[in-house]
Backbone as CSV, one residue per row, in Angstrom:
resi,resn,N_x,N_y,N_z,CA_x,CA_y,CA_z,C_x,C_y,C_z
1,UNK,22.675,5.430,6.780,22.262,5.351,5.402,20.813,4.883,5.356
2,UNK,19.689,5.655,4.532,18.200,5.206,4.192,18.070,4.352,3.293
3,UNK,17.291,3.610,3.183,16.833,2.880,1.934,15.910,4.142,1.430
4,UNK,15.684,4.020,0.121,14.419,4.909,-0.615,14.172,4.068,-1.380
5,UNK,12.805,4.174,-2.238,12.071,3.510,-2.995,11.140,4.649,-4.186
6,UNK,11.088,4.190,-4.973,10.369,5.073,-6.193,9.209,3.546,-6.821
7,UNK,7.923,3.989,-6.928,7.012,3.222,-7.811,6.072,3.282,-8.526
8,UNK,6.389,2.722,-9.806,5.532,3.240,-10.955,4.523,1.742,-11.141
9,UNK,3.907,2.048,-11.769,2.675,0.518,-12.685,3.218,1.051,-13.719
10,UNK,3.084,-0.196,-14.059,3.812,-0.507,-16.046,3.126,-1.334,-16.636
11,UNK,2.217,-1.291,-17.993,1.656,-2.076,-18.695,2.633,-2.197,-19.647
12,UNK,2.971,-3.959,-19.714,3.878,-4.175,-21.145,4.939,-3.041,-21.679
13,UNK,5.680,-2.512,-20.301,6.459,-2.294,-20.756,6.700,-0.608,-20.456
14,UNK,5.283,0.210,-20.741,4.912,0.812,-21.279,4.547,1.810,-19.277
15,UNK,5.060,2.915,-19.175,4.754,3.341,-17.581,3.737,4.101,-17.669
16,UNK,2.330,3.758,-16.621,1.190,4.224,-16.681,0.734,5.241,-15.205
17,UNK,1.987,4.657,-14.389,1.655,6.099,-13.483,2.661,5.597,-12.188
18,UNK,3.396,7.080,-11.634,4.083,7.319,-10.772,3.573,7.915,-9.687
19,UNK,4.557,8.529,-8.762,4.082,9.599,-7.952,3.261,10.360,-7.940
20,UNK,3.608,11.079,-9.335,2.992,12.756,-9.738,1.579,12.254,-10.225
21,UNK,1.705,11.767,-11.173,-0.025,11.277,-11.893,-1.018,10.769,-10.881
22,UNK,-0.267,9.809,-10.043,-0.926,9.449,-8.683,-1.789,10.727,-7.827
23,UNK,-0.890,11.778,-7.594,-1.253,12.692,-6.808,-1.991,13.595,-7.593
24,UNK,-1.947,13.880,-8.977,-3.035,14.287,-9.837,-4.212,13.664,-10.318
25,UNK,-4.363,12.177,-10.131,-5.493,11.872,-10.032,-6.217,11.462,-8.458
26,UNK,-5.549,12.031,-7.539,-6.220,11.885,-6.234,-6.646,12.965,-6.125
27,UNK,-5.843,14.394,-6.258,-6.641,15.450,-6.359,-8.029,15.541,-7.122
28,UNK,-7.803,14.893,-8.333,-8.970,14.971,-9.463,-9.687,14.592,-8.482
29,UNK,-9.849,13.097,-8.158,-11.328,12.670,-6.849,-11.082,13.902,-5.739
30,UNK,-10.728,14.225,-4.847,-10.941,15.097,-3.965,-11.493,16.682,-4.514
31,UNK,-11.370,17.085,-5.443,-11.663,18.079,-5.933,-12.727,18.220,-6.843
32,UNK,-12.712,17.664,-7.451,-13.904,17.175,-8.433,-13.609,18.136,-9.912
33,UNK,-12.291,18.943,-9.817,-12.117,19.811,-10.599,-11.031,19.527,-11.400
34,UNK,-10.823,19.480,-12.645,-9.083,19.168,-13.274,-8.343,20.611,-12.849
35,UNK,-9.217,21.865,-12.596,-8.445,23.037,-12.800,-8.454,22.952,-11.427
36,UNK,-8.693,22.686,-10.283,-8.632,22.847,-8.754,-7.884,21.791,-8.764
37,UNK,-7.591,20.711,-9.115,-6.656,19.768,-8.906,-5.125,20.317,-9.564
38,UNK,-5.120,20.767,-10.714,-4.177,21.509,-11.310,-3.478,22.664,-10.350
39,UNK,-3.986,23.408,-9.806,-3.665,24.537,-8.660,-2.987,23.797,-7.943
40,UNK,-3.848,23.051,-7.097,-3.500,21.882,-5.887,-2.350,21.439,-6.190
41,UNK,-2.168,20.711,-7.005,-1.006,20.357,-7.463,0.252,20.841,-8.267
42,UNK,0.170,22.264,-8.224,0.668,23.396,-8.785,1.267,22.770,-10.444
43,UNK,0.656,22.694,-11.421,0.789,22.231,-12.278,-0.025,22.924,-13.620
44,UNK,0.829,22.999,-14.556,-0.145,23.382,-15.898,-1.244,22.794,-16.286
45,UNK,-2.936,22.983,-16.383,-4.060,23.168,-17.348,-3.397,21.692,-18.467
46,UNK,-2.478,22.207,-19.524,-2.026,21.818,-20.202,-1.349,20.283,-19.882
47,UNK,0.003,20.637,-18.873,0.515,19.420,-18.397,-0.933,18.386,-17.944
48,UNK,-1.403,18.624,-16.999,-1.735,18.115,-16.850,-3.136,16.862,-17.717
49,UNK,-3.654,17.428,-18.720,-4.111,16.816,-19.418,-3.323,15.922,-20.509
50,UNK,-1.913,16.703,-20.129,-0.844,15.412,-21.213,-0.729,14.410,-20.257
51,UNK,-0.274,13.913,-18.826,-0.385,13.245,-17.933,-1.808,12.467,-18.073
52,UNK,-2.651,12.998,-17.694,-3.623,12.044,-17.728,-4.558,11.554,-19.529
53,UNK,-3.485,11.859,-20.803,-3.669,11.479,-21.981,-2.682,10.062,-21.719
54,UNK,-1.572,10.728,-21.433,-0.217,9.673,-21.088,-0.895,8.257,-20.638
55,UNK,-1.687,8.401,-19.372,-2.221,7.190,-18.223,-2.907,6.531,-19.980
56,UNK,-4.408,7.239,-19.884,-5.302,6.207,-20.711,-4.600,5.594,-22.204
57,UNK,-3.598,6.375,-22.445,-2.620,5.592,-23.862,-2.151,4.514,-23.357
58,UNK,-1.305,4.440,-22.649,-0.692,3.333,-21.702,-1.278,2.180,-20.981
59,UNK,-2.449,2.763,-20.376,-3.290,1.982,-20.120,-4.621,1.368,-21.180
60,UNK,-4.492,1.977,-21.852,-5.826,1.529,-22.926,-6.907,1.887,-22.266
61,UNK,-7.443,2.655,-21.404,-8.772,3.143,-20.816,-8.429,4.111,-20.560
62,UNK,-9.738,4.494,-20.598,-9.938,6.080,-19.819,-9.994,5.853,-18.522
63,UNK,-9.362,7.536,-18.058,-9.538,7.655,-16.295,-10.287,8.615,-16.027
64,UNK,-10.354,9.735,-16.648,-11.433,10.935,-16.063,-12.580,10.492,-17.400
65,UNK,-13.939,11.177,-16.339,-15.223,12.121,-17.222,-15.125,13.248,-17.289
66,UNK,-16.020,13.871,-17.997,-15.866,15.508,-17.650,-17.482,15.334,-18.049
67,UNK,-18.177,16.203,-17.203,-19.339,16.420,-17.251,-19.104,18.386,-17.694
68,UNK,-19.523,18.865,-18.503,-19.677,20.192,-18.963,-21.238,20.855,-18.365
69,UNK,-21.087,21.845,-17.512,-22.701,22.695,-17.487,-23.616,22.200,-16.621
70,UNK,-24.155,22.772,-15.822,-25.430,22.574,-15.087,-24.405,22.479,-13.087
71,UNK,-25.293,22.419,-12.488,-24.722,21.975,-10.911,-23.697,20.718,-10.753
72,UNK,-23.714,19.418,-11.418,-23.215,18.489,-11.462,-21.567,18.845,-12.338
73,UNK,-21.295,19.880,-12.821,-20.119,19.611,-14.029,-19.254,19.140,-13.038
74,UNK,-17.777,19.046,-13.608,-16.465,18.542,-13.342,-15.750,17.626,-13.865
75,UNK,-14.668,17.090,-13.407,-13.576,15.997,-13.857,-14.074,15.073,-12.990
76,UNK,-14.238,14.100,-12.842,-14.188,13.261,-12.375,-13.771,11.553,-12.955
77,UNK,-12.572,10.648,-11.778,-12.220,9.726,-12.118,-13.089,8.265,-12.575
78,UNK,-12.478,7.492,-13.471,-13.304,6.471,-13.774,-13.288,5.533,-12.894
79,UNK,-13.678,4.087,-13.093,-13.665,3.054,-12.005,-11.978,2.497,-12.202
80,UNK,-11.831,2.642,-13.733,-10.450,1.863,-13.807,-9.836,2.927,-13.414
81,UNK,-9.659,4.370,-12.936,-8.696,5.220,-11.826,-8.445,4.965,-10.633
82,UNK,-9.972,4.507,-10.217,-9.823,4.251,-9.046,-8.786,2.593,-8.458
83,UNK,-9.031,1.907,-9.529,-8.626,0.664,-9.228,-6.828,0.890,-10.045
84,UNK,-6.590,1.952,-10.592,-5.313,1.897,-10.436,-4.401,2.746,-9.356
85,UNK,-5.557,3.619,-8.771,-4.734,4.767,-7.904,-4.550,3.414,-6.657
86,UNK,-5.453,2.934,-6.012,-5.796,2.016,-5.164,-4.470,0.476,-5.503
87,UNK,-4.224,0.480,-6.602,-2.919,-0.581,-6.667,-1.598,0.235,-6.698
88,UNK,-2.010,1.510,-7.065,-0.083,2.282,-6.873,0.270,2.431,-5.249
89,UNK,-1.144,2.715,-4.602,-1.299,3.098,-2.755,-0.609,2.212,-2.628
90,UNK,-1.536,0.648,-2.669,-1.055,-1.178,-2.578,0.815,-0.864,-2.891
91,UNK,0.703,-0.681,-3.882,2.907,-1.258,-4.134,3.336,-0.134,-3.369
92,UNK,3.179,1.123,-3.021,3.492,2.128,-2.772,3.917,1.930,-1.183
93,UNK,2.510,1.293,-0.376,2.896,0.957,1.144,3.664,-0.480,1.432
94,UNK,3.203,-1.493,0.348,3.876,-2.723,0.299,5.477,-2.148,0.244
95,UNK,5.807,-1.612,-0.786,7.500,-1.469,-1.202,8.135,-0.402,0.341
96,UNK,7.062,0.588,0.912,7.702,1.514,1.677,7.664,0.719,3.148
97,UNK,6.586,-0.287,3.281,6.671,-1.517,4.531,8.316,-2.117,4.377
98,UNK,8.192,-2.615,3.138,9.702,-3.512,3.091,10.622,-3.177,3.284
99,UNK,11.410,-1.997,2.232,12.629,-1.361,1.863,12.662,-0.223,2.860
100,UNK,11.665,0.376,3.369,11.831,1.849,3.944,12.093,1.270,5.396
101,UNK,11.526,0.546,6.036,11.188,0.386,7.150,12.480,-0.658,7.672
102,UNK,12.892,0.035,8.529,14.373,-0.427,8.871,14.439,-2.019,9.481
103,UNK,13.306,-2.445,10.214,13.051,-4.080,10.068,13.467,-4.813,9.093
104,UNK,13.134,-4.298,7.850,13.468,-5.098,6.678,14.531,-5.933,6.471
105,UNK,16.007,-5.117,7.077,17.147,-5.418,6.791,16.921,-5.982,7.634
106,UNK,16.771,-6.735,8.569,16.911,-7.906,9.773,16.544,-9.262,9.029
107,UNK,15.516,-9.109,8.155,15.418,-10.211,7.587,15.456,-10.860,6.241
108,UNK,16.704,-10.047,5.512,17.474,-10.033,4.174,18.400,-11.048,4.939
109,UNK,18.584,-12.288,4.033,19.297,-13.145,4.713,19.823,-13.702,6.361
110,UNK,19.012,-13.105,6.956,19.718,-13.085,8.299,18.180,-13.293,9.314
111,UNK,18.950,-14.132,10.515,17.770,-14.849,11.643,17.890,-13.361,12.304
112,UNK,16.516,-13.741,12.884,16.594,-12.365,14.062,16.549,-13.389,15.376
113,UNK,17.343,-12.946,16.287,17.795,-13.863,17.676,15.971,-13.845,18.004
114,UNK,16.874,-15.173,18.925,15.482,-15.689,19.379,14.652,-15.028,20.684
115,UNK,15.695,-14.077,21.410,14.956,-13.548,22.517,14.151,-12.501,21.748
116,UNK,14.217,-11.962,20.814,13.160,-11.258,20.226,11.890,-11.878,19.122
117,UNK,11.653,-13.630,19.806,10.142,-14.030,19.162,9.617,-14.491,20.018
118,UNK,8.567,-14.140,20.177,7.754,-15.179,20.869,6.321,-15.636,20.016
119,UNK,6.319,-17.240,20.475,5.116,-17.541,19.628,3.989,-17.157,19.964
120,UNK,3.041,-17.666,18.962,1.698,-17.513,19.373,1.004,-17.941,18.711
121,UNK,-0.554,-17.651,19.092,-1.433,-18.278,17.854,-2.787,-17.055,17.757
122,UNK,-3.076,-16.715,15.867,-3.766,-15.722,16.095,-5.078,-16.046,16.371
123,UNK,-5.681,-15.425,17.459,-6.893,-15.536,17.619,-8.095,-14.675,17.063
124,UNK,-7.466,-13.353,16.503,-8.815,-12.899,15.627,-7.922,-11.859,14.583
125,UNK,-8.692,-11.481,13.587,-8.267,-10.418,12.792,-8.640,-8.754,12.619
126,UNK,-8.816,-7.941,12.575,-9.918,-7.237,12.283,-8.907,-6.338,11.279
127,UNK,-9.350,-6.884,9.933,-9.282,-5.598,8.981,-9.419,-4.566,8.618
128,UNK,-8.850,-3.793,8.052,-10.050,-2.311,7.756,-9.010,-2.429,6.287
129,UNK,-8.963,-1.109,5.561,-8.816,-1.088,4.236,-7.249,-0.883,4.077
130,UNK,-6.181,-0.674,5.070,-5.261,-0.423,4.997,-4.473,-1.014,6.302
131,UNK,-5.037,-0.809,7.120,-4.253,-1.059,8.804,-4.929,-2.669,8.874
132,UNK,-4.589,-3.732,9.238,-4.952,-4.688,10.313,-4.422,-4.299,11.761
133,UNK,-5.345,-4.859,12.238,-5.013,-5.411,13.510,-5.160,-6.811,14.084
134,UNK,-4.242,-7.634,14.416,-4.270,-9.051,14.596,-3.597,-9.268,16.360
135,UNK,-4.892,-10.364,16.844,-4.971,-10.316,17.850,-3.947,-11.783,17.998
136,UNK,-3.140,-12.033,19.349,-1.833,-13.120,19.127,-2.446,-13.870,20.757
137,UNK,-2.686,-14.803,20.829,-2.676,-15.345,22.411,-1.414,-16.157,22.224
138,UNK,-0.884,-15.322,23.382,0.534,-15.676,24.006,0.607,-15.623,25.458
139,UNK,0.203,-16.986,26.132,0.284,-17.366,27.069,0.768,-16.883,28.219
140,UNK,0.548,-16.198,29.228,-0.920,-16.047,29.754,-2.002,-14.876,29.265
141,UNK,-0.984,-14.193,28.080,-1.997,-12.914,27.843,-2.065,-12.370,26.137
142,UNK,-2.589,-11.698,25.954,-2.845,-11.762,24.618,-1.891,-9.906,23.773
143,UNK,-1.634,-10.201,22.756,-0.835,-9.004,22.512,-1.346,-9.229,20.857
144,UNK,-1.701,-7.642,20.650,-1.561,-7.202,19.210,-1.190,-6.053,18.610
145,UNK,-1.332,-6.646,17.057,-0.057,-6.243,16.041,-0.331,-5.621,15.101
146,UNK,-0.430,-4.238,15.341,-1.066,-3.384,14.026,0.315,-3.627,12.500
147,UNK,-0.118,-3.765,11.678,0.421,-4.092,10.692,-0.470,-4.015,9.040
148,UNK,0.154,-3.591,8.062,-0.401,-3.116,6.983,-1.883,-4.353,6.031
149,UNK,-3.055,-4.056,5.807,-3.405,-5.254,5.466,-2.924,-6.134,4.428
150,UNK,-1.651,-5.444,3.438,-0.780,-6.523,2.818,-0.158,-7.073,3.054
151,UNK,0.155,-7.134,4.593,1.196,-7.951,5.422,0.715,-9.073,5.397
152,UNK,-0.739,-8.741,6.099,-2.109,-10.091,6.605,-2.043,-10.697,5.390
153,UNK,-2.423,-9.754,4.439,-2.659,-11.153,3.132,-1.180,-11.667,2.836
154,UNK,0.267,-10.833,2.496,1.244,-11.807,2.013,1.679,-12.959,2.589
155,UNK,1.221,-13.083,4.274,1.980,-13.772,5.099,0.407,-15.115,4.637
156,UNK,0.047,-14.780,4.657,-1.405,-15.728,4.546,-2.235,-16.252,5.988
157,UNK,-2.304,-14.565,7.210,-2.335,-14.924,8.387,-4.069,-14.922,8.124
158,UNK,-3.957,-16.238,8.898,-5.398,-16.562,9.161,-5.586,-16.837,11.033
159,UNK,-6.927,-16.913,11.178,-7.231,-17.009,12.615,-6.920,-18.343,12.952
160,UNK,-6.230,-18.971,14.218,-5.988,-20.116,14.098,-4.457,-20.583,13.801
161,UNK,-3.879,-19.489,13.122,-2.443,-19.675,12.834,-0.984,-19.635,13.707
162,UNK,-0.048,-20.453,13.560,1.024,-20.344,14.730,1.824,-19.255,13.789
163,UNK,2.011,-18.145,14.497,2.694,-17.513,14.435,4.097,-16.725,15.424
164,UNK,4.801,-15.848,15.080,5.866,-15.328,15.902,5.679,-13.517,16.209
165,UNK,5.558,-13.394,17.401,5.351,-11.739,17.442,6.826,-11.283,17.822
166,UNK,7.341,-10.797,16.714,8.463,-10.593,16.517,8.762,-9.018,17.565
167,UNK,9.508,-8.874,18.800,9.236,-7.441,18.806,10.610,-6.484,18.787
168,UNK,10.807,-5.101,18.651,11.465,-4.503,17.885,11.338,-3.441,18.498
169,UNK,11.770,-2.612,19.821,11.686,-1.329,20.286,9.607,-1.457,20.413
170,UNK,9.398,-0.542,20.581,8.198,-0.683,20.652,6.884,-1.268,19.683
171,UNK,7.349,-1.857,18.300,6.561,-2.386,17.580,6.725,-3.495,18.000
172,UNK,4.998,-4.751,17.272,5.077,-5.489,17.318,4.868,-6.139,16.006
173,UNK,5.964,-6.838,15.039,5.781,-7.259,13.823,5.134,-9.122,14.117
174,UNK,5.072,-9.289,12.618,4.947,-11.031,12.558,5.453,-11.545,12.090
175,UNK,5.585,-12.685,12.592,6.735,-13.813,11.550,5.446,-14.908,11.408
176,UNK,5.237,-15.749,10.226,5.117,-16.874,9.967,5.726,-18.405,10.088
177,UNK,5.866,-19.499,10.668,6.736,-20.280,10.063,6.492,-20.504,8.604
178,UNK,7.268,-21.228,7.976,7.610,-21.641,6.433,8.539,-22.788,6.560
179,UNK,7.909,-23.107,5.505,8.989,-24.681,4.931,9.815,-25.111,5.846
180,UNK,11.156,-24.270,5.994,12.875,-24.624,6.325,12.515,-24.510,7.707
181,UNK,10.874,-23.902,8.780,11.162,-23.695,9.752,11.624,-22.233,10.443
182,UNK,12.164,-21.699,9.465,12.609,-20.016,9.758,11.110,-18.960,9.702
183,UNK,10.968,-17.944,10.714,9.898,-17.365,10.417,10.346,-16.032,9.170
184,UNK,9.416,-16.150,8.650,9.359,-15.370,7.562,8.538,-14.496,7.944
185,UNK,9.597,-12.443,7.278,8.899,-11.495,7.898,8.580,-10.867,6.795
């Protein structure tokens, strides 16, 4: 049996974008076109400008420009598109890290045995916009842990930190300690 996951942003109540709008306003940036994004996304001219009427009602801002005429025309997204496509990505890999990813269930109420932690302490980070990579010295040698950069920030891994390199078939996850002592994944 899979876990699945579905995720929308909701202002007050009110749903400002899913899957589909997501992938119609990523086309919009990659294309620079509403009608090449429309194709792309095999979708009506029409629909699709009810979708992205839908977003800025809901949201109270606009998401596209449209520049009309000359070399420069097109659709193109606003800043508040970008900063909402960029938080649906955020819940989108956060919720599909948690629920999708069969680790998860190991640590819904339940310890994961101890021959699968070993401690450590992180010795460096290196971010990028989606992937970390966090470096673990674990005595005598050092091992790292590609993992999502909302992991790095939820866990609150900093350089310097005792942590647990939890491992799992060939991944290597992290645990934190917390409060009670249990590492938290």
């Amino acid at each position: 049996m899979d876990a699945k996951t579905k995720v929308w942003l909701n202002r007050n109540g009110k749903p400002i974008m899913g899957e589909g709008k997501a992938r119609l306003l990523q086309a919009i940036d990659e294309e620079g076109s509403l009608n090449k994004a429309c194709k792309r996304t095999n979708i009506s001219y029409k629909h699709a400008w009810n979708m992205i009427r839908s977003i800025e009602d809901n949201s109270g801002e606009k998401v596209v420009t449209t520049v009309r005429g000359g070399k420069n025309q097109g659709t193109f997204l606003t800043e508040c598109a970008r900063k909402l496509l960029n938080e649906y990505e955020s819940c989108k890999n956060m919720a599909h890290e948690t629920v999708e990813d069969d680790t998860f269930w190991e640590g819904v109420g339940l310890r994961i045995t101890a021959r699968n932690q070993i401690p450590g302490e992180v010795i460096e980070i290196d971010s990028g916009d989606v992937i970390s990579k966090v470096k673990i010295a674990i005595d005598p040698s050092l091992i790292t842990s590609v993992v999502t950069r909302e992991a790095v920030d939820k866990l609150d891994i900093k350089k310097g930190d005792k942590v647990y390199a939890v491992i799992k078939s060939t991944e290597v996850m992290l645990a934190k300690e917390v409060k009670d002592s249990r590492p938290s994944i």
